[in-house]
C-alpha positions in Angstrom: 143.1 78.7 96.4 145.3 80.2 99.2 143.6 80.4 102.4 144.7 84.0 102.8 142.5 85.1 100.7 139.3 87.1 101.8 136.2 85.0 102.1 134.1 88.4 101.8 135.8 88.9 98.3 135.2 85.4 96.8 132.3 84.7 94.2 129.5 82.2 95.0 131.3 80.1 92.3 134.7 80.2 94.0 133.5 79.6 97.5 131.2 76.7 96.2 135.0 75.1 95.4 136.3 75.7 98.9 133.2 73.8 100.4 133.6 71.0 97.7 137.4 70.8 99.3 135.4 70.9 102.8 137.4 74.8 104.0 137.9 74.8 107.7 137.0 78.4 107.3 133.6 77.9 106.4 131.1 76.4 108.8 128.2 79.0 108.4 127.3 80.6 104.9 125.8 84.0 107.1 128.2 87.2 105.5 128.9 85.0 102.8 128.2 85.8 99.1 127.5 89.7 99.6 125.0 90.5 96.4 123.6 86.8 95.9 121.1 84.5 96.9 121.4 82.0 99.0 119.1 78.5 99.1 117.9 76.4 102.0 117.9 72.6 100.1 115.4 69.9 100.7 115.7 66.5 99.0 113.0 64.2 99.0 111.8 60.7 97.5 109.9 61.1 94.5 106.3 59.6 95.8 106.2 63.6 98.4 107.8 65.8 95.5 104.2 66.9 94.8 102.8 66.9 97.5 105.9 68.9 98.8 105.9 71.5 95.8 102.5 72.1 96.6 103.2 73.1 100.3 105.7 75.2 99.3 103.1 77.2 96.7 100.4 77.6 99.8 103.6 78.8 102.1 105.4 81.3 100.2 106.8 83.1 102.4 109.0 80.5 104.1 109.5 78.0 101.2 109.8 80.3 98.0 110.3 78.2 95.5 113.6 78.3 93.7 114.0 75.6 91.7 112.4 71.6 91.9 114.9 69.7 90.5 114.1 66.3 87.9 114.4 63.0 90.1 117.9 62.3 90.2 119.2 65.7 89.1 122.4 66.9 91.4 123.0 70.0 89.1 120.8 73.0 89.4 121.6 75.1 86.1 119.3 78.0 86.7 120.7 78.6 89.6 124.5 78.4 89.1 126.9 76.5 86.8 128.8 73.0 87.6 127.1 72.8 90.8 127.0 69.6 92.4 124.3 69.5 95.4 125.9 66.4 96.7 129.5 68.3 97.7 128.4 72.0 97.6 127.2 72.5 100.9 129.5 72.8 103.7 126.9 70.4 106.4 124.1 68.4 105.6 121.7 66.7 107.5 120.0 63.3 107.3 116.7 62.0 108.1 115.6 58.5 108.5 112.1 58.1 108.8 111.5 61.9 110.6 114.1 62.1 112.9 117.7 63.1 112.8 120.0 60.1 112.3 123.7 62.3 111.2 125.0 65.5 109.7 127.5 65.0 106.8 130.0 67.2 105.0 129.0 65.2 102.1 126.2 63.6 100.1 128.3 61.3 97.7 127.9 57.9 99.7 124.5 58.0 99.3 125.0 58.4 95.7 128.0 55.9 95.0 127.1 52.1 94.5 128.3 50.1 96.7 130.9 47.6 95.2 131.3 45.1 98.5 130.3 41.7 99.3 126.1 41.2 98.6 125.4 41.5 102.0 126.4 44.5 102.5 125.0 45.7 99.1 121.7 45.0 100.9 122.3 47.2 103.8 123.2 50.4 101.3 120.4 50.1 98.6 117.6 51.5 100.9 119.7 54.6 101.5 121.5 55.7 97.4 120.3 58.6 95.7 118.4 57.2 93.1 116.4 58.5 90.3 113.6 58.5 92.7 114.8 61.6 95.4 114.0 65.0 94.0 116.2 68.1 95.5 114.3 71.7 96.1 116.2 74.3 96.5 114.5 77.8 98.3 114.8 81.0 99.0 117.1 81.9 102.1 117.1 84.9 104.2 121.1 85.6 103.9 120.2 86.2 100.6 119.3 90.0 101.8 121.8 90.6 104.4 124.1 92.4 102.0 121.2 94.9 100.8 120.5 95.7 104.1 124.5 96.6 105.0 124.1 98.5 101.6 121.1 100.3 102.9 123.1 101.1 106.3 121.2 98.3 108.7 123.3 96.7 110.9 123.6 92.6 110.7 123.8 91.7 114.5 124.7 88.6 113.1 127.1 88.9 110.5 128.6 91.7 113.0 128.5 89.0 115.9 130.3 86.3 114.0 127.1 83.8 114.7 124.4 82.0 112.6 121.4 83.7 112.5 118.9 82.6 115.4 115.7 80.9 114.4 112.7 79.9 116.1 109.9 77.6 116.0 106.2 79.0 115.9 102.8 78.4 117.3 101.7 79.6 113.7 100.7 76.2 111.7 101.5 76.8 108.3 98.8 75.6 105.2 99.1 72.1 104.9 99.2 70.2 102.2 99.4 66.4 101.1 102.2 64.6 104.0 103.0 68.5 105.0 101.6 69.9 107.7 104.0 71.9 110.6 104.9 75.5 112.2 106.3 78.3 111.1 109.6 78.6 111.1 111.4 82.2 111.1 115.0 83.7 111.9 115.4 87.3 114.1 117.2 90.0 113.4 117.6 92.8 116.0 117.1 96.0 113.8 117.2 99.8 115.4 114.0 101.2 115.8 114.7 104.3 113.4 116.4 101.6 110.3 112.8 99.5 110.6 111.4 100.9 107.7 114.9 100.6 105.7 114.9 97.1 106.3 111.4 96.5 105.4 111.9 98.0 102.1 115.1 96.9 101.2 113.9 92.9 102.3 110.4 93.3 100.6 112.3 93.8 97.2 113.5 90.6 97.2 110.9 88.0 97.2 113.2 85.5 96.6 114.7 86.1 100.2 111.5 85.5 102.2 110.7 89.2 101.3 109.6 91.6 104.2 109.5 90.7 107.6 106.0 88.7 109.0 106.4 89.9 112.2 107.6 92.9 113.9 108.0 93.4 117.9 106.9 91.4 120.6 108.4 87.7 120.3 105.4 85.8 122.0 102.8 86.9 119.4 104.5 84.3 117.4 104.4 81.9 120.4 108.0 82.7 121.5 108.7 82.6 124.7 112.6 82.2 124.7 114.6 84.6 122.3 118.3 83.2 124.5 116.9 79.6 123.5 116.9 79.6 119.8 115.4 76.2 118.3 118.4 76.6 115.1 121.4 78.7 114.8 122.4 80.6 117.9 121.8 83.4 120.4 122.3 87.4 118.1 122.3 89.5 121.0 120.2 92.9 120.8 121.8 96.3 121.3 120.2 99.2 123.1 117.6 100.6 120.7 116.5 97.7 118.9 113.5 95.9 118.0 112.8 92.4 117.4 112.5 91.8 113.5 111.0 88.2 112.6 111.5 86.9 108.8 109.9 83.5 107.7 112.8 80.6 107.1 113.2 78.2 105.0 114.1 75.9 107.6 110.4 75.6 107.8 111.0 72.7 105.1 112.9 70.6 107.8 109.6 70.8 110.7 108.0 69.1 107.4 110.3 66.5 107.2 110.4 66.1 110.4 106.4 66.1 110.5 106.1 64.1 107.6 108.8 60.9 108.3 109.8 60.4 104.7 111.9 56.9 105.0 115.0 59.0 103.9 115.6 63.2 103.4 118.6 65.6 103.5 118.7 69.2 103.8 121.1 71.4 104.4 122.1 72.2 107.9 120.4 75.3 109.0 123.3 78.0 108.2 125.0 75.9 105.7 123.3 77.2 102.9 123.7 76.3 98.7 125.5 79.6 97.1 123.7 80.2 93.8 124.8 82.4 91.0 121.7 84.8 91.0 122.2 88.4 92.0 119.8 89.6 95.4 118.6 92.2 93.5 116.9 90.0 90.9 113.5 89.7 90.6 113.3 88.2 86.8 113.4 84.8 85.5 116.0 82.5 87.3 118.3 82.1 85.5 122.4 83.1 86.3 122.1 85.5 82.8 118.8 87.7 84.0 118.6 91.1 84.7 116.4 93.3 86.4 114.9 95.1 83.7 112.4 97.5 84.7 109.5 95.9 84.0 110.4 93.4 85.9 111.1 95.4 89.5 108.5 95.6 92.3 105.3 98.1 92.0 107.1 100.6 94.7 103.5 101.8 95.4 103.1 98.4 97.0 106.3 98.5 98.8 105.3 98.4 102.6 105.9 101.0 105.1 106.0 100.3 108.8 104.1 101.6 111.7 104.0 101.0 115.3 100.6 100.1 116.4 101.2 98.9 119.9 103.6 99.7 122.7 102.2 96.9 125.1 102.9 94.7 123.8 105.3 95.8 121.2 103.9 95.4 117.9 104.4 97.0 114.7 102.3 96.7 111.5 103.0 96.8 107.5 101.2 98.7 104.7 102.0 99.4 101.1 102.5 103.5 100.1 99.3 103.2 98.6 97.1 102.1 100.9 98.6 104.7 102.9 98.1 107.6 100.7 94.5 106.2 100.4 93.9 105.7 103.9 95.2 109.3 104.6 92.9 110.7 101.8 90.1 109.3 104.0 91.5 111.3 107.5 91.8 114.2 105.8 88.4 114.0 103.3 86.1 113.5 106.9 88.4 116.7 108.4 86.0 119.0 106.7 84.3 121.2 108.9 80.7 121.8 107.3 79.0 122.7 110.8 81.9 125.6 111.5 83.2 123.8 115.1 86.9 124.2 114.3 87.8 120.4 114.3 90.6 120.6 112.2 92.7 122.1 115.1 92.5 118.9 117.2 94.1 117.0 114.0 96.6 114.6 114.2 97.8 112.4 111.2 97.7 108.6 111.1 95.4 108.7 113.9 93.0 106.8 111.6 95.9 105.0 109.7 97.2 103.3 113.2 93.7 102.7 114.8 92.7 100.8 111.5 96.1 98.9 111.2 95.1 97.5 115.2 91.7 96.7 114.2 92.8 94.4 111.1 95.1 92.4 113.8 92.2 92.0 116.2 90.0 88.9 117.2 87.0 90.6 119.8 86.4 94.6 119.1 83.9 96.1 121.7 82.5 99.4 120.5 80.2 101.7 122.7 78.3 105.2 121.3 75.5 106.9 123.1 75.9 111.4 123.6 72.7 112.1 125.1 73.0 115.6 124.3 68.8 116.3 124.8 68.8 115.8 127.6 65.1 117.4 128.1 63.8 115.0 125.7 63.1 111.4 125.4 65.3 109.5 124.1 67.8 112.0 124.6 70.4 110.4 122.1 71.2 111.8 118.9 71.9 110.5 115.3 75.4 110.7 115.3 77.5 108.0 116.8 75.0 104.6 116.1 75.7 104.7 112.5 79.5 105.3 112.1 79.2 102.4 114.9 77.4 100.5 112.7 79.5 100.6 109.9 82.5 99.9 111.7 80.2 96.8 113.1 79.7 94.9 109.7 83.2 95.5 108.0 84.8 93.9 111.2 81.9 91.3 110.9 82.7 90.9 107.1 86.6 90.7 107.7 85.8 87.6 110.7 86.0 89.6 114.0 84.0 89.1 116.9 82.1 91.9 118.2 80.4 93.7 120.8 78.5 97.0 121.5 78.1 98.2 124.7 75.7 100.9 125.7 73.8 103.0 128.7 71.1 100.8 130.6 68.5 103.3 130.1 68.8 102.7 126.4 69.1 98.7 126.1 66.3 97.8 124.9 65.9 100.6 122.4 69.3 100.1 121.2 69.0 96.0 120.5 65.8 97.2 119.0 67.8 99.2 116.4 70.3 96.4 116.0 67.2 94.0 115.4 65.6 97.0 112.3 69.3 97.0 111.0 70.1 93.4 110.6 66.5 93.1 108.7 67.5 96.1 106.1 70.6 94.7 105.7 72.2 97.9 107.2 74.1 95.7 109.7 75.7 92.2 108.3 74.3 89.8 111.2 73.3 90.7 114.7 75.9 91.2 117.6 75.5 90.7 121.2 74.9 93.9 123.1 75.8 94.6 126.7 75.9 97.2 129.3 78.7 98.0 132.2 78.0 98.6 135.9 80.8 100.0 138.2 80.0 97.7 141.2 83.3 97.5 143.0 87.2 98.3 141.8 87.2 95.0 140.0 84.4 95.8 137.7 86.2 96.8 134.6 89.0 94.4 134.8 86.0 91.3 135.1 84.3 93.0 132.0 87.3 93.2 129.9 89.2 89.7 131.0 87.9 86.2 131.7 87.8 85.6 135.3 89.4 89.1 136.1 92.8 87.4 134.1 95.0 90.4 133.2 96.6 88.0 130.4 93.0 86.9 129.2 91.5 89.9 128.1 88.0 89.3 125.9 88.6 92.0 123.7 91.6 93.5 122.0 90.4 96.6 120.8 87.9 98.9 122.2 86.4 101.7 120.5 84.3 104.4 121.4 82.4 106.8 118.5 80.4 109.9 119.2 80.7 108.6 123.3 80.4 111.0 126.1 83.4 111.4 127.2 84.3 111.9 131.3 85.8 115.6 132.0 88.2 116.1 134.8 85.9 117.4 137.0 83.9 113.7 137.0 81.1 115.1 135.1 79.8 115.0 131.5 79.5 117.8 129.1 77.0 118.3 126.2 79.2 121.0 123.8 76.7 123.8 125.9 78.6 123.2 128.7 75.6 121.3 130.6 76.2 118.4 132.7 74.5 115.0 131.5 76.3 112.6 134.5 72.5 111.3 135.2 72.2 109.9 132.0 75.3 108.5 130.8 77.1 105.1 132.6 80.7 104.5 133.5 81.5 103.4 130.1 84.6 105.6 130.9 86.2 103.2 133.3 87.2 100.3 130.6 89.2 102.9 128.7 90.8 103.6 131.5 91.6 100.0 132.7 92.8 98.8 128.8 95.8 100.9 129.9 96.8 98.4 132.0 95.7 95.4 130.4 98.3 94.3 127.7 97.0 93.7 124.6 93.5 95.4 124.4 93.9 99.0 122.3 91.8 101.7 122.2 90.4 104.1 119.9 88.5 107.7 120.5 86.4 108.9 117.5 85.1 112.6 118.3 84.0 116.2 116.7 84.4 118.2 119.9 86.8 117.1 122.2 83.8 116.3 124.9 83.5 112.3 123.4 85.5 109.0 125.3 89.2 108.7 124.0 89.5 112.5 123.2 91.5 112.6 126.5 94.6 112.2 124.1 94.3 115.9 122.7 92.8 117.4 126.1 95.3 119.9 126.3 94.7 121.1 122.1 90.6 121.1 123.2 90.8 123.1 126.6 93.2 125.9 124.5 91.2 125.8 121.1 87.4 124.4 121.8 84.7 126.7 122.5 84.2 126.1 126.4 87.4 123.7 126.4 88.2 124.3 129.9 85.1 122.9 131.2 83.9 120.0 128.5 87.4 118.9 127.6 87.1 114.7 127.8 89.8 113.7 130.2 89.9 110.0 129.2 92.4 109.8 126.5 92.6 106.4 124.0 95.6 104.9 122.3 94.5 106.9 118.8 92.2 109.8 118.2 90.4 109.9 115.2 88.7 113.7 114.6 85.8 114.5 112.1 83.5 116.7 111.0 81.0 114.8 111.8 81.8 111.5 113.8 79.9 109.6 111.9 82.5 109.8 109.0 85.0 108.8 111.3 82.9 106.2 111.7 82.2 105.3 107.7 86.3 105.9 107.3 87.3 103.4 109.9 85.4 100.8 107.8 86.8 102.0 104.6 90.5 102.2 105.9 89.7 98.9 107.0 88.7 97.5 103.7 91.8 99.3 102.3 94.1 97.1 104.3 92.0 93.8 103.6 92.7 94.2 99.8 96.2 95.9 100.0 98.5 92.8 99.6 101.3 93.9 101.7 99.2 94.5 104.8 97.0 91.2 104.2 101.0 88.8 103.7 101.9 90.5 106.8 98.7 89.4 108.5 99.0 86.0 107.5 102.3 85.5 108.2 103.5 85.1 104.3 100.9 82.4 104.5 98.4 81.5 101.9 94.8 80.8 101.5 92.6 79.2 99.3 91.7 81.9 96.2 88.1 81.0 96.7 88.1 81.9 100.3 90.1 85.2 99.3 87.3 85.7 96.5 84.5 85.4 99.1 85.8 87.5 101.7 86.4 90.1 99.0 83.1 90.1 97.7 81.6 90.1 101.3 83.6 93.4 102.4 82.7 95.1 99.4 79.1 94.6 99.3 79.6 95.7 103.6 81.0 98.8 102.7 79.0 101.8 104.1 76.9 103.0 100.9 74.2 106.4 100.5 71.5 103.6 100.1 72.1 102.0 103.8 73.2 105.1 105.8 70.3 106.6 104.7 67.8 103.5 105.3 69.2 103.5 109.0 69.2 107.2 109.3 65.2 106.9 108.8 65.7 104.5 111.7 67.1 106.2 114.3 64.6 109.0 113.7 61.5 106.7 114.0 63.0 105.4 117.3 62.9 109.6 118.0 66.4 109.9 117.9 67.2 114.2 117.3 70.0 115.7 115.7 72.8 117.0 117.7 72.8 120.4 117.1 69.3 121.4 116.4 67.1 118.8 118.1 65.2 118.3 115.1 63.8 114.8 114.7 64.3 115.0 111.1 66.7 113.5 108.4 70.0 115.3 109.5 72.8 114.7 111.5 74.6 117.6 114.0 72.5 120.1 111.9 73.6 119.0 108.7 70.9 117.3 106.5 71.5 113.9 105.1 71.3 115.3 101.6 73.4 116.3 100.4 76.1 116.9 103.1 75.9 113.2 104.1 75.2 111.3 101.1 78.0 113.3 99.6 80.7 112.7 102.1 79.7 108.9 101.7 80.1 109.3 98.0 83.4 110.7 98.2 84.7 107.8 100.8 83.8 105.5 98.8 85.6 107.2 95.5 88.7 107.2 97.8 88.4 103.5 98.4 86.8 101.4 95.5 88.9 103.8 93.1 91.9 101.8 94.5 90.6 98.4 94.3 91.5 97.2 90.6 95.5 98.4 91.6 95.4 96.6 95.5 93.8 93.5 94.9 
């Protein structure tokens, strides 16, 4: 073949000849093959090929399985015709006993008998390709590149002329057997306004790693280095760009490097195996398939992308349906039963981004308390503890740490509540509860970090629900426009430290515009809110989350959150295209559901709240109602209809 000719143009068959004649022209496979996959190769003695296949079904992400080939097999027939693993790879790599002893352009002396004197047979039997080494071949990343330059991404890459960069992680992947290393994944710089393009395009072929596991800032994944690649080299970013993190097959080489099989190959990472079987497949493999359409994608689970946090950067993946669902939920708890014009302060995916940040958290501190009655004793009212509440045991149920924070004058009266709840089974298990005092500048950097450590912070995500809320005079505001200062604590002041503590997020929940984190829509609450001007919140929070009644925002937090839990695009994305045992999965499930907020509980810790003398916002009544609204039916039936939004969707997520 004349070496005019146009790489780009070639088939996977034709450029498999060229490496087979070793081609000068091709030393990386990246650009190659436009419209097929591409295969990271791993060939192992027999005694790991279980234990390895078995890695690979717990790691799907990194190691999609392609194809295990029989022990001794050097063809690979559902993946391309008179193929010949030994020759068709333009660099391989060999591994004696974990460690990298060569790179080859060829595989056939360790196939070939030896035909010398007997001496030196003896030196060359321990490393032939016998019937006892097994080949795997698995998905590769390159295998999208071409659907995204279809879809108008750019390649930095491909456009660069370089391999792809990959990295090593601090994410351990699910052992299994002799297995047991990091994560492996390759970057690709991606414009900020193309992100969701190249999620969508990328999460349609599974057989490509399938959509990104990480989006933003590179040290989440333990990166500290993006000029230092650990394989391939350095894809410089362009102005606009955002890091975009893939899982990679080269993941199967930190095995066999973990592992110290007596002898393995691979490919060397760019040098993939060009198969026969088209990117846009998602059937049976085999070089005949089509993509029927039963056999594409559910493009309801297709994920979307979000950006969650600025600082650091992070980004976060859901399917169209769990977004549709999740929005259902903001606007269902927009309705405005008690006539206070909520609706104005609206702002969409308030709700959607808060619960996305919450899902990624470890530590969530939440804080209530509006101690609106003031001439009475206790002065709180009934909305705020139980949307905190039922934010409290779905974050419980889903394996977060967390904290409530409240006034001093109402500690004891609040772990008292906690205590009832736990024992009605309101609340999953108890939770530690705390109280802040400003006692110096300091204060709220020592109550959010260990030691005062900016890059230790001891929660991630602070929310505040039905809080009062600091105006910009310094006071407090009850909605009547009187000042309650007296009895409410600096709460206020970690809100307005998270700012600058990277990593910890915080969200507002509100039905006035006078509650913590409300701050955000000031502006919307001074021009629209009956006396705006004078109540108006002045500490804003990363997201905003308005209700009717804050309590629903409350109720919908821990719905949304369940949502995501049992949306599978949102949950691979979590895990890093990791797996978990399906009993584990099974549990968790069953835990969340039975934690979801239900008429049953809100009610029982309703009847709490008003033993403990605990009054309804609007009216003062110590009765079963919530800012004038009583629990039945307005309550029970805005429950009801949450939980239609959510469980209605279960059967498709899960």
């Amino acid at each position: 073949m004349a070496h005019s000719v146009d790489l780009n143009s070639l088939s996977p068959a034709e450029l498999r000849l060229l490496i087979r004649r070793n081609d000068w022209r091709i030393s990386t496979t990246t650009g190659l093959a436009g419209g097929y996959q591409q295969a990271n190769v791993i060939i192992l003695p027999k005694h790991l090929a279980n234990d390895f296949e078995a890695f690979c079904r717990r790691n799907p992400a990194p190691l999609q399985l392609l194809y295990r080939g029989q022990s001794g097999e050097t063809s690979c027939l559902p993946l391309a015709r008179h193929a010949d693993i030994r020759t068709d790879i333009s660099q391989y790599c060999v591994y004696e006993k974990g460690r990298l002893v060569k790179t080859v352009s060829s595989l056939q002396s360790y196939t070939d008998q030896p035909r010398t004197a007997p001496e030196q047979q003896a030196v060359h039997r321990s490393h032939q390709w016998s019937s006892d080494m097994v080949c795997f071949y698995l998905g590769c990343s390159f295998g999208f590149e071409g659907s995204l330059k279809t879809a108008g991404v750019p390649v930095r890459n491909v456009e660069q002329g370089r391999n792809v960069s990959m990295y090593r992680t601090a994410v351990p992947c699910i052992p299994s057997g002799a297995f047991s290393c990091p994560l492996v994944v390759t970057m690709r710089p991606v414009p900020a306004a193309m992100l969701d393009a190249a999620v969508e395009v990328t999460s349609l072929n599974p057989m490509a790693h399938g959509a990104p596991v990480h989006i933003g800032e590179p040290a989440l994944l333990g990166i500290q280095d993006l000029s230092r690649p650990d394989y391939g080299e350095q894809v410089e970013l362009q102005p606009g760009d955002v890091t975009v993190f893939w899982a990679c097959g080269v993941t199967a080489i930190e095995a066999i490097l973990s592992s110290k099989p007596p002898l393995a190959f691979s490919h060397s990472p760019g040098c993939m195996f060009l198969t026969d079987i088209p990117d846009s497949s998602s059937s049976p493999l085999t070089p005949e398939s089509t993509n029927t359409p039963h056999d594409r994608p559910d493009l309801e689970l297709t994920p979307r992308c979000f950006l969650v946090s600025h600082n650091p950067l992070m980004y976060s993946l859901a399917s169209h349906r769990a977004v549709a669902r999740i929005r259902e939920l903001e606007m269902t708890i927009g309705d405005d039963p008690g006539q206070r014009g909520i609706r104005v302060l609206f702002t969409q995916d308030e709700l959607l981004r808060s619960c996305l940040a919450l899902s990624h958290s470890f530590s969530v501190a939440i804080t209530t308390g509006f101690p609106t009655h003031y001439m009475h004793s206790p002065p709180d009212e009934t909305d705020g503890p139980p949307g905190a509440i039922a934010m409290a045991t779905m974050l419980l149920s889903l394996g977060k740490q967390v904290t409530m924070v409240t006034d001093r004058r109402a500690l004891e009266m609040n772990q008292a509540i906690i205590d009832e709840a736990v024992e009605t089974g309101v609340l999953k298990h108890a939770i530690p509860l705390v109280t802040f005092e400003d006692s110096g500048p300091d204060s709220a950097l020592h109550f959010l970090c260990h030691h005062g450590d900016p890059t230790k912070p001891r929660y991630d995500h602070l929310v505040a629900i039905e809080r009062s809320g600091r105006a910009a005079d310094g006071n407090y505001y009850n909605m009547r426009g009187v000042n309650i200062k007296h009895l409410v604590d600096p709460i206020d002041n970690l809100f307005i430290a998270a700012k600058g503590i990277p990593g910890i997020i915080t969200t507002g929940i509100g039905d006035g515009g006078n509650e913590l984190g409300m701050g955000k829509l000031k502006e919307k609450v001074k021009n629209l809110m009956p006396n705006g001007n004078l109540i108006a919140c002045d500490v804003p929070a990363d997201y905003a989350i308005t209700a009717g009644v804050s309590n629903w925002g409350g109720y919908a937090v821990a719905c949304g959150l369940y949502l995501l839990h049992t949306c599978p695009s949102h949950q691979r994305y979590l895990k890093k295209g990791l797996g978990e045992e399906p009993t584990t999965r099974q549990e968790q499930l069953q835990d969340c559901t039975a934690n979801l907020p239900s008429v049953d509980k809100e009610e029982s810790f309703l009847s709490t709240l008003v033993r403990f003398g605990i009054r309804s916002g609007k009216t003062g009544h110590l009765a079963m109602e919530v800012d004038g609204l009583t629990f039945h039916p307005t309550h029970s039936d805005m429950i009801t209809r949450l939980l239609e939004a959510t469980q209605g969707s279960t059967s498709q997520n899960h």
